[in-house]
C-alpha positions in Angstrom: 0.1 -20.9 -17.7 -3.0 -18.8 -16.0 -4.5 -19.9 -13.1 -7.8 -18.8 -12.0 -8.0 -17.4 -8.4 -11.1 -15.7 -7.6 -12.7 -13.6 -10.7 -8.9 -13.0 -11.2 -7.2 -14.8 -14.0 -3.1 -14.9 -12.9 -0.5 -16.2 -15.0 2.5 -17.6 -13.1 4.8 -14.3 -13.3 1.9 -12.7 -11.6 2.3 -15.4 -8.9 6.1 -14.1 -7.9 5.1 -10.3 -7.5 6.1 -8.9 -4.3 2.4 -8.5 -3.4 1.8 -12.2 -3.4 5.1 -13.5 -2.4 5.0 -11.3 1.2 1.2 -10.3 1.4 1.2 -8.4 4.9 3.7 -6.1 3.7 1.1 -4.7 2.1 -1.0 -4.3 4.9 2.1 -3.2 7.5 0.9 -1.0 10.7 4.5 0.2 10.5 5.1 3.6 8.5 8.7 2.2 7.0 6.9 -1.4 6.1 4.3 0.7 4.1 6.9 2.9 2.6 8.9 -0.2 1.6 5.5 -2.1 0.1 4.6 1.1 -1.9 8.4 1.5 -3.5 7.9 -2.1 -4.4 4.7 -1.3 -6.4 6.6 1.7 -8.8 8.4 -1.4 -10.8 5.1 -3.7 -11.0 3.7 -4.0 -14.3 0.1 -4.7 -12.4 0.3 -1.2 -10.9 -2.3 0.5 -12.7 -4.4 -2.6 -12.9 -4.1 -2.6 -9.5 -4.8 0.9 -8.6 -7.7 0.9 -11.0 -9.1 -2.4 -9.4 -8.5 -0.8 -5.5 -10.6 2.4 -6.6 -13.5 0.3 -8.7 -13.9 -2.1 -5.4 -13.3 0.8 -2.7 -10.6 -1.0 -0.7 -10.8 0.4 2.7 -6.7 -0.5 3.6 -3.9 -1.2 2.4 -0.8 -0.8 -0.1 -2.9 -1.0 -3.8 -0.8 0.0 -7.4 1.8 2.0 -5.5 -0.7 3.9 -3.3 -1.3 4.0 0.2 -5.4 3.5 1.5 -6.7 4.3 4.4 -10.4 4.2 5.3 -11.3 4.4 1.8 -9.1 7.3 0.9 -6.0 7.8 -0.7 -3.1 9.5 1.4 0.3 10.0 1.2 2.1 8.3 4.1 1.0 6.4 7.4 1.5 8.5 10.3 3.1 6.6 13.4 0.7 5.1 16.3 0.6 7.5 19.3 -1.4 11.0 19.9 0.8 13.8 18.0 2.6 16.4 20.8 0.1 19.0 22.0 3.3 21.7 21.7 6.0 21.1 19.6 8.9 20.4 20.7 11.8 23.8 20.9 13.6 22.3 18.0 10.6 21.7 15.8 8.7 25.4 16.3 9.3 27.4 13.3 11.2 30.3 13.2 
């Protein structure tokens, strides 16, 4: 069965995708929530669909097709909240 929602036509499959079963996941503010919603995508049959869809409408957030969004622009991982070190730490300066 395909049900319309929006200009989107979803058949029922669609319906149990980890996208629309646990929507905010996709939208986490939590590096290791993101990381989690993007290893969901690599399975999804949608993913390029997706992807292709988030780059046409120039989604500004979010988890979209396995890729991570972030004012508009592709990156590869969310960085944690908080202002970075001004010196590294001992342990972290390269030798």
């Amino acid at each position: 069965m395909t049900v319309m929602q929006g200009a989107l036509a979803i058949c029922e499959e669609d319906l149990t995708l980890p996208c629309r079963t646990d929507p905010e996941l996709f939208f986490a503010e939590a590096p290791a929530d993101v990381e989690l919603a993007k290893a969901l995508c690599q399975e999804c049959p949608l993913r390029r669909e997706c992807l292709a869809g988030a780059l046409e409408r120039k989604e500004p957030w979010g988890v979209w097709g396995g890729e991570l969004f972030v004012r508009g622009v592709i990156v590869p991982r969310k960085r944690p909240r908080g202002r970075p070190r001004k010196h590294p730490r001992p342990d972290e300066v390269a030798v």
